[in-house]
N, C-alpha and C positions, 0 to 999 in steps of 0.2 A: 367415260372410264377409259384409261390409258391402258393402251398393248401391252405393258409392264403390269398393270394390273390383273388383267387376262392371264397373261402368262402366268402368274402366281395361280392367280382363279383355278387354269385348268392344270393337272398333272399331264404325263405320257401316259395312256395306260389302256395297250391295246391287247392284253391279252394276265393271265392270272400270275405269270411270274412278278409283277410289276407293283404287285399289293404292298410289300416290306415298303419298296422306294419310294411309293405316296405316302407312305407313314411316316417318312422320315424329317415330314416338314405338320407339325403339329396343324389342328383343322382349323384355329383360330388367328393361325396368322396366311390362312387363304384368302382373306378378302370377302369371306361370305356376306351376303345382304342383311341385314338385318331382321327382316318380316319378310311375307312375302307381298306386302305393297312394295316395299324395297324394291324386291325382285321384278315386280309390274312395273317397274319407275324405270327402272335398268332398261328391261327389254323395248319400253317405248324410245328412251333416248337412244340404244345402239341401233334399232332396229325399226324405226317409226313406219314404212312405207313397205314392210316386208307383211305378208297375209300371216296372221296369229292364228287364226280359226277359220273352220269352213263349218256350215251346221247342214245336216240332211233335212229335209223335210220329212222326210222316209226314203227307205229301200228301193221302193219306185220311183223316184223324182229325187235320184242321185245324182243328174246333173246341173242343176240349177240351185245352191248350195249359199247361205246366207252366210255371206265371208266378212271379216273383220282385220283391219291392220293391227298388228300391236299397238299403233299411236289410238287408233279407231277404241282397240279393248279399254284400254287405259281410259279416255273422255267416258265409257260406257261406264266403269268400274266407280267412276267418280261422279259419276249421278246418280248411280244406286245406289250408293254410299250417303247420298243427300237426302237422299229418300228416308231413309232407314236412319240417319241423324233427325232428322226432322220428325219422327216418329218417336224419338223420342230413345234410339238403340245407343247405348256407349259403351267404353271398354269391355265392362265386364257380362253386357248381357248376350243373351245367347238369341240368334236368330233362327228357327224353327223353320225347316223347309219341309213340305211335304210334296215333292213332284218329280213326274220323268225329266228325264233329261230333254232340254230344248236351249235356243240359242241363249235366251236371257238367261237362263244359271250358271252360265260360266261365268257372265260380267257381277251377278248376285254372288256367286260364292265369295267370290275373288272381295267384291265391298262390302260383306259382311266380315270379313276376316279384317279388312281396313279399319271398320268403326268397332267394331263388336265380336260374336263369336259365330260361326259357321254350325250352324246343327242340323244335319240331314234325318231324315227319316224314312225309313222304306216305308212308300205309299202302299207297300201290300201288308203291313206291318198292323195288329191289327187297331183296332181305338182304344180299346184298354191299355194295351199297353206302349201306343204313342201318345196317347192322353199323360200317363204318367211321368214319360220321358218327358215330355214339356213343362208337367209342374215340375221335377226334380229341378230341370234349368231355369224354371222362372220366367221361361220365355213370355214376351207382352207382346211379340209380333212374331206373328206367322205367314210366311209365303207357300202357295201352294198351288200345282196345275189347276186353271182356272178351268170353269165350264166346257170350252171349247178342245183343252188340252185332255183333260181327263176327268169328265165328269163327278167316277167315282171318287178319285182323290180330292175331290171338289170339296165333296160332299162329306166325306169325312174329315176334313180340315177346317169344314164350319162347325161339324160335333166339338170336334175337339177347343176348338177357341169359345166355345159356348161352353163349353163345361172349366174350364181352365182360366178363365177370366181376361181373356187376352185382349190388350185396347184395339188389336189392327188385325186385321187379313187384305195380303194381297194376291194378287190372282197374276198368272203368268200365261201368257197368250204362246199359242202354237208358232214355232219357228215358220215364217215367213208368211204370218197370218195378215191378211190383208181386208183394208172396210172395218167399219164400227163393233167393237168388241158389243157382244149381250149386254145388257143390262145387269148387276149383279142384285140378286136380293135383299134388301136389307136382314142385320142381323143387331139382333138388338145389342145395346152398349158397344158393340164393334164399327171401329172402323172400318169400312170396305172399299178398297180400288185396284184397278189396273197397276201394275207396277210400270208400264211401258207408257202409260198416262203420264204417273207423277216422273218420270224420269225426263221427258218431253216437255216438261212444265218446269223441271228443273234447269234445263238449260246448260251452258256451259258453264261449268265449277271446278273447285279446286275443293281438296280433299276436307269435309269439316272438321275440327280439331288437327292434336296432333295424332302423327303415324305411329300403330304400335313398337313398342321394344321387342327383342328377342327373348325378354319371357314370359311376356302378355299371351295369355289362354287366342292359340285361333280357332281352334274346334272343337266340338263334343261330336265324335259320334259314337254310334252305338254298334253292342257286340253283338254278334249270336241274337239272341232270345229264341234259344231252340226249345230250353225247356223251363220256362219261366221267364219273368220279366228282366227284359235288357240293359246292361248297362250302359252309363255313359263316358265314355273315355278322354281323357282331358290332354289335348296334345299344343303344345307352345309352339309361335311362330320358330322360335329356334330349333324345334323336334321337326317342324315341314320342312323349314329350309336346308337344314342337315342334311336329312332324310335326300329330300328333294335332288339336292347336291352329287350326291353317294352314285344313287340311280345315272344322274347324268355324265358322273366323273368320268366311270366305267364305259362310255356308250360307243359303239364301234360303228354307229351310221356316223356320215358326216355333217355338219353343221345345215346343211341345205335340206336333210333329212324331213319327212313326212311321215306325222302317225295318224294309223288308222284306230279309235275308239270307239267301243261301243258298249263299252260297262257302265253302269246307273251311276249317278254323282254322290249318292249316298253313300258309296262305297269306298273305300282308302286306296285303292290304286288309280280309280279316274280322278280321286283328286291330286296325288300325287305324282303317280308315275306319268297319267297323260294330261295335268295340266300342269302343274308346278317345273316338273323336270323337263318340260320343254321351252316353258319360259326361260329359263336359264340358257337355255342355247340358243334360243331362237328359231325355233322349230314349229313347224307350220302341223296340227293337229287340225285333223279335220273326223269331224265327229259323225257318227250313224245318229238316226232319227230316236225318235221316244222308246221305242222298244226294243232299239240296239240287237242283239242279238239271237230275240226272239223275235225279231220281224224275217219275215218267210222271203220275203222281197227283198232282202238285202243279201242275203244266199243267190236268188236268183241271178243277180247282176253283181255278184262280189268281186269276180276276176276283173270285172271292166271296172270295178271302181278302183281296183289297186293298177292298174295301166292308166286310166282318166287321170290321178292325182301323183302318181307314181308314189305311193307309199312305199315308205321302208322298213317301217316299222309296225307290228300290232302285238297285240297281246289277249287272253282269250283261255278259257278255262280248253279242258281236254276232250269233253264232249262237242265243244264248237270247232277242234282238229278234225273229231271222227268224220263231222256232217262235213266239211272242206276239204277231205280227203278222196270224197265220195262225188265229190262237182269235177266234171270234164272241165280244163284247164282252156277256157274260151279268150285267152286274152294276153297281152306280153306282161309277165309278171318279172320280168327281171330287174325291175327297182326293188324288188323285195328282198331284204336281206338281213330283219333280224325278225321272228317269230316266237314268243315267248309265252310259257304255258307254266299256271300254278294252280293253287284251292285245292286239286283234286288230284290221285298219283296217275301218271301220264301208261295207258296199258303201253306195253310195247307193240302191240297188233297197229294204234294207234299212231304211235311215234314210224314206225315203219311205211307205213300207208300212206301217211301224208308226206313222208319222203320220196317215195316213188312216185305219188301225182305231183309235187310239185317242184322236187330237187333239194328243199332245203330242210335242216334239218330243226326239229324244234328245241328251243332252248328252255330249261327247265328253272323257274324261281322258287323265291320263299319270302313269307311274312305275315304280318299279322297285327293288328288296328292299334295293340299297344305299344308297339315297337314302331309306332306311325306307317309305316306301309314294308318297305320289301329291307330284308338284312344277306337274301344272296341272290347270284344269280348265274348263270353258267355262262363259258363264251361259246360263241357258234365254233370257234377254230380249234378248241379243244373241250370238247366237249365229254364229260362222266356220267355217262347215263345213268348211272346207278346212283346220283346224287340229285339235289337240288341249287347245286352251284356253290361257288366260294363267298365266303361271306365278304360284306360289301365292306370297304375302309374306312375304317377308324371303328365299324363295331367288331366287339369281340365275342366270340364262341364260345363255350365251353360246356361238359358234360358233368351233371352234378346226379348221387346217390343221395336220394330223401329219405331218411329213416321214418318209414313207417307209425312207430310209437312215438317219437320226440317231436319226429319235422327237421329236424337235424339235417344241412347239406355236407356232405362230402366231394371235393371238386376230385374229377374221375380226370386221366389221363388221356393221351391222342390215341382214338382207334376204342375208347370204353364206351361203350352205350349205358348211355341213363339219361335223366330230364336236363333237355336242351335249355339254355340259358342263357340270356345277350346282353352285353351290356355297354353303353356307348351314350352320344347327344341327341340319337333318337329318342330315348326310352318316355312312356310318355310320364305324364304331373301325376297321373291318380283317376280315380274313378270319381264323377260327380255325386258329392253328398250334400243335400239341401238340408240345412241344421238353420233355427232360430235367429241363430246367431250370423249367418250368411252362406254363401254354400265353400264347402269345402274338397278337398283332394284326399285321394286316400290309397293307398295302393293295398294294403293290409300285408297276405303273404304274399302278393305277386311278385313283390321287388323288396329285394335283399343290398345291401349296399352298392344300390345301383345295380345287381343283377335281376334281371327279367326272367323269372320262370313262365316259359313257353306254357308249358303243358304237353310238350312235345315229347316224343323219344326219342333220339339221335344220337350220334358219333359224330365227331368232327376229327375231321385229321390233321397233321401236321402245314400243309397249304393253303387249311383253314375251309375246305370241302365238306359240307353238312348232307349226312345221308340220315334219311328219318325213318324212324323204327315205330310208326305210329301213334298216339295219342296215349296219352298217362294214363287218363279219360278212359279210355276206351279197351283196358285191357280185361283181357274174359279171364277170369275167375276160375278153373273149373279142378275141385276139391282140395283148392288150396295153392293148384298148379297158374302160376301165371304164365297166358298164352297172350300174345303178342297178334292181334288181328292181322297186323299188314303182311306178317308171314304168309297167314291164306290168302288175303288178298295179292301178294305177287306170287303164289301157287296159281290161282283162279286167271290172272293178268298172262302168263305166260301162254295161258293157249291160247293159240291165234281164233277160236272162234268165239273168245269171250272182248267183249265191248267194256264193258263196267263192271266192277264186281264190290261188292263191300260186306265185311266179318261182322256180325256183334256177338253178345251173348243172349242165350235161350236162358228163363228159370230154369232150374233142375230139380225136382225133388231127391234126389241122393248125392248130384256134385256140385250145385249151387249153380252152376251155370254149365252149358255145354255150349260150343261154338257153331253156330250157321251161318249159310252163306244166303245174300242174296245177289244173283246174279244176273247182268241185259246183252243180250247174243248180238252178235254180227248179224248184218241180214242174211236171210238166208238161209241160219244154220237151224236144224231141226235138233239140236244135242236138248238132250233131257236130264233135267238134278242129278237122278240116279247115276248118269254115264258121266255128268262131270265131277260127281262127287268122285265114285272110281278115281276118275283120272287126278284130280288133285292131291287123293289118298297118297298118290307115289312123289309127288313135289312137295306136301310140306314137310316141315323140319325133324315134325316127331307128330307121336299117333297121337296123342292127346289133340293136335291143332288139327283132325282132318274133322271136316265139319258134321255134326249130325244132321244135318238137312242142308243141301242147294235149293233153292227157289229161283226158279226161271222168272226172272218181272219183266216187261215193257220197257222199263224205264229203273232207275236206282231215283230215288228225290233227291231233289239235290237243294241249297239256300239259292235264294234269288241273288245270287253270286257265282253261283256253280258248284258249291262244296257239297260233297253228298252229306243228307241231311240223315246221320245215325239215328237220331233222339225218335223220328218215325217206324224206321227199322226196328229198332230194342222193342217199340209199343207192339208192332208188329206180331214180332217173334215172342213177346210177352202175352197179348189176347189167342194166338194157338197154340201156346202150352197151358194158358190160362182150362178154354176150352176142351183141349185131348183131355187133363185130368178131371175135369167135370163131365168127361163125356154120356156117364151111366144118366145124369141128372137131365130133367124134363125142359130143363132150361140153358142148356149149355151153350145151344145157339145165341142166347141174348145176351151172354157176359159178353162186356167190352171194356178194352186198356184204353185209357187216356193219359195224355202227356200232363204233370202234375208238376208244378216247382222241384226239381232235384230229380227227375223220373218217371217211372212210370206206376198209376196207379189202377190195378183192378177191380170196374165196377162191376156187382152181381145183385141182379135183382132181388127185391127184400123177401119176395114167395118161398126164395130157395135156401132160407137163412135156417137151417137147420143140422143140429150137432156134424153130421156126416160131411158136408158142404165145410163147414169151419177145420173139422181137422183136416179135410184133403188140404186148403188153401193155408193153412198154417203148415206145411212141411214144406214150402216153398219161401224164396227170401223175397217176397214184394211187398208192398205197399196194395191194401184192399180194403173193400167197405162195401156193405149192404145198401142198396139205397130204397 
């Protein structure tokens, strides 16, 4: 590729004034790749002999780190690609991953995207309903951490290819495993092997068939399934490479730059923002072991790995700030120079902390699996803490009023809060629909001529800065009053001795709902519900949002992503209202909420099914049943 080509490729764009001026050359006469093999083809020709990846083995054995050239990724990409042709994978089917992150899925994602379609699954995700994900897409081949990587996901990705009719499973051996893989067990009518076998047996190749177009399906993956079965999202190599694009236009490391990953590959920013959008520059990601973030051992020695590798980049929900804020500074961290925090709203105790331990300051995103990964992001040199950053070029913002009774959108003005809305070359195909007839796309209401309702609540302003007013989803109810969670939640975030904090709604028998808080202290602090209820009384907006109960927890739940996980909280707060109104009855202890398609639903023992029992639970608005 020519320097003139480049130049088009990359804008100026070092800071948020500069958004208009990148807009000013439409994104189709930039030069983008077409797929992202494209993109893998590029970075092997500019860049053949520069390190693509590093893979940890783990936390502990951070210095001896199973590295790959770009030329190296590339030859890797195109035997697993052989693999999985030979198996029988083409354009439109979808490759079924069920595993942690290890060296061989970055080369696997990348060649499945080349033949076929990338579909991760969280291995914690349960068999019901990754069983189902897999019939929706039809998948006939499935890869998954083999015996040695992670047994459980082993084991559950034979369930599921046994119930599902799948012709193949492959198994994925531990980054830098060394000596004869286990024997695999047979499984009936499945094929079974090593994926690092047949790649090895495949030899040097070139890519089978031809290379996707830019609106060949590269992924499914899946949302939520917080409170019911997950969907599939259907995103085009031109929504990643956009996407991809966007992320890297923006990036104020320089081209030599180093990121440090450690989020699951199942998720839309490790495929995006730390593997795609570094291909494009050329930028050397060096990845954490199988547990990423939740390895204890990678805390222990995090400073020496950002000095060892000189990263300059990471990214990382708000809970892994808190724990980073809290490690003595053992090491020269001054290649580190951008820090990037989303999923979850950043407390200020938190963004403060890790300023003082480390100098820098955290930079806050946005995004979400159907808008393919991120639509903002803040820069470190001017940074609005009160937002989630300016949204990224060429998508657009805007705030829309839902009429309630119709559905009806109203497009709101700069500085209106109502349901956030993007619209751009991100936005993805549709949700995967398996019909008779083949499978299909479908967006229903999510996408309005090409606008993307978020689900979100926000304002955007005129520089195009999106500040979120919390979840559409999520707002409490209480006698009609619409209360806005994240008001209490940055009541609760303001004082310095709260860690995490998150609002739902309580049933109510007389207001339908009333607001609680659940909230996780700083260490240390002894503050009790009671005294931080008080104290937030005086910070939210109005009496209605001060909550009728604080709950001191351990911990908020969060998605094996980092997002705090509400859909447990609401069950929560659902099973002890459940119980305080049953309190007189012989059984009150045994009612229990369970998460139910669309909610939450109250189970009550069948002993207790009597008149008195029935009208207390029918003056509340839930979902219940005798069993």
């Amino acid at each position: 590729m020519t320097s003139g080509l480049e130049s088009r490729l990359w804008p100026a764009a070092n800071g948020p004034a500069h958004l208009a001026e990148i807009e000013r050359v439409p994104l189709d006469e930039r030069g983008l790749p077409v797929s992202t093999y494209e993109l893998l083809r590029r970075a092997e020709n500019l860049w053949p002999d520069r390190p693509a990846v590093s893979v940890m083995v783990d936390g502990e054995h951070w210095e001896t780190p199973f590295t790959r050239t770009f030329a190296e990724l590339a030859a890797d990409v195109r035997r697993a690609a052989g693999v999985l042709s030979g198996l029988g994978v083409a354009r439109d089917d979808a490759v079924a991953v069920i595993s942690v992150n290890c060296a061989e899925l970055v080369s696997l994602l990348l060649a499945a995207e080349a033949v076929g379609i990338y579909m991760p699954i969280n291995p914690g995700l349960s068999a019901e309903h990754a069983t189902e994900l897999v019939r929706v897409a039809g998948s006939g081949v499935i890869v998954a951490s083999g015996p040695e990587l992670d047994a459980v996901a082993w084991s559950r990705a034979r369930e599921i290819a046994a119930r599902t009719g799948a012709r193949a499973l492959l198994a994925l051996r531990p980054t830098g495993a060394a000596g004869p893989a286990p024997a695999l067990e047979p499984l009936d009518g499945v094929e079974l092997a090593y994926l690092q076998e047949r790649m090895a047996e495949a030899g040097e190749v070139g890519l089978p068939g031809p290379a996707p177009e830019a609106q060949d399906i590269a992924s499914y993956l899946h949302t939520g399934g917080t409170t019911g079965a997950p969907k599939l999202a259907a995103r085009t190599h031109s929504n990643e490479v956009s996407n991809a694009w966007m992320i890297a236009s923006v990036e104020v490391v320089e081209e030599d730059g180093v990121y440090l990953s450690a989020l699951p590959l199942f998720h839309t920013n490790a495929l995006v923002v730390s593997t795609l959008a570094p291909l494009l520059r050329g930028q050397h990601v060096v990845w954490a072991g199988p547990h990423g973030y939740r390895d204890q051992s990678l805390f222990a020695n995090f400073w020496k790995i950002v000095e060892r590798y000189r990263i300059t980049t990471m990214a990382a929900v708000p809970t892994t700030y808190a724990v980073l804020a809290g490690l003595p500074v053992d090491a020269d961290i001054s290649s580190l120079k951008l820090t990037i925090t989303g999923a979850a709203p950043l407390p200020p105790a938190v963004r403060e902390a890790f300023a003082a331990s480390t100098g820098l300051d955290l930079c806050s995103g946005y995004g979400l699996t159907e808008a393919t990964c991120a639509s903002s992001r803040d820069w470190p040199e001017a940074l609005r803490p009160d937002s989630v950053g300016q949204r990224l070029p060429y998508q657009e913002a805007r705030t829309v009023a839902i009429d309630d009774r119709t559905g009806e959108w109203t497009f709101l003005g700069e500085n209106e809060r109502g349901s956030l809305v993007l619209r751009g070359p991100n936005i993805f195909a549709g949700y995967v629909v398996r019909e008779q007839s083949g499978t299909k796309f479908r967006v229903g209401e999510k996408v309005r001529d090409g606008w993307l309702d978020t689900g979100d609540l926000a304002s955007v302003d005129g520089d195009g800065y999106i500040r979120l007013a919390g979840r559409a989803k999520d707002l409490i109810i209480r006698g009609g009053h619409n209360i806005d969670p994240a008001t209490i939640e940055d009541a609760l975030l303001a004082d310095p001795e709260v860690a995490a904090a998150a609002a739902v709604g309580r049933p109510d028998a007389h207001a339908g709902e009333v607001p609680v808080a659940f909230v996780a202290l700083v260490a240390g602090s002894r503050l009790t519900g009671d005294e931080l209820k008080a104290r937030v009384a005086e910070r939210v907006p109005e009496r209605a949002a001060v909550p009728h109960q604080v709950e001191i927890v351990d911990e908020i739940p969060l998605t094996a992503v980092g997002k705090p996980y509400k859909p447990e909280l609401r069950r929560r707060a659902a099973e002890q209202a459940a119980r305080e109104a049953l309190v007189d009855t012989p059984v009150a202890a045994q009612i229990a909420a369970v998460l139910s398609d669309g909610g939450v639903e109250i189970q009550v023992p069948h002993s207790s099914a009597d008149a008195a029992v029935r009208d207390t639970l029918a003056r509340y608005s839930w979902n219940w049943k005798f069993l």
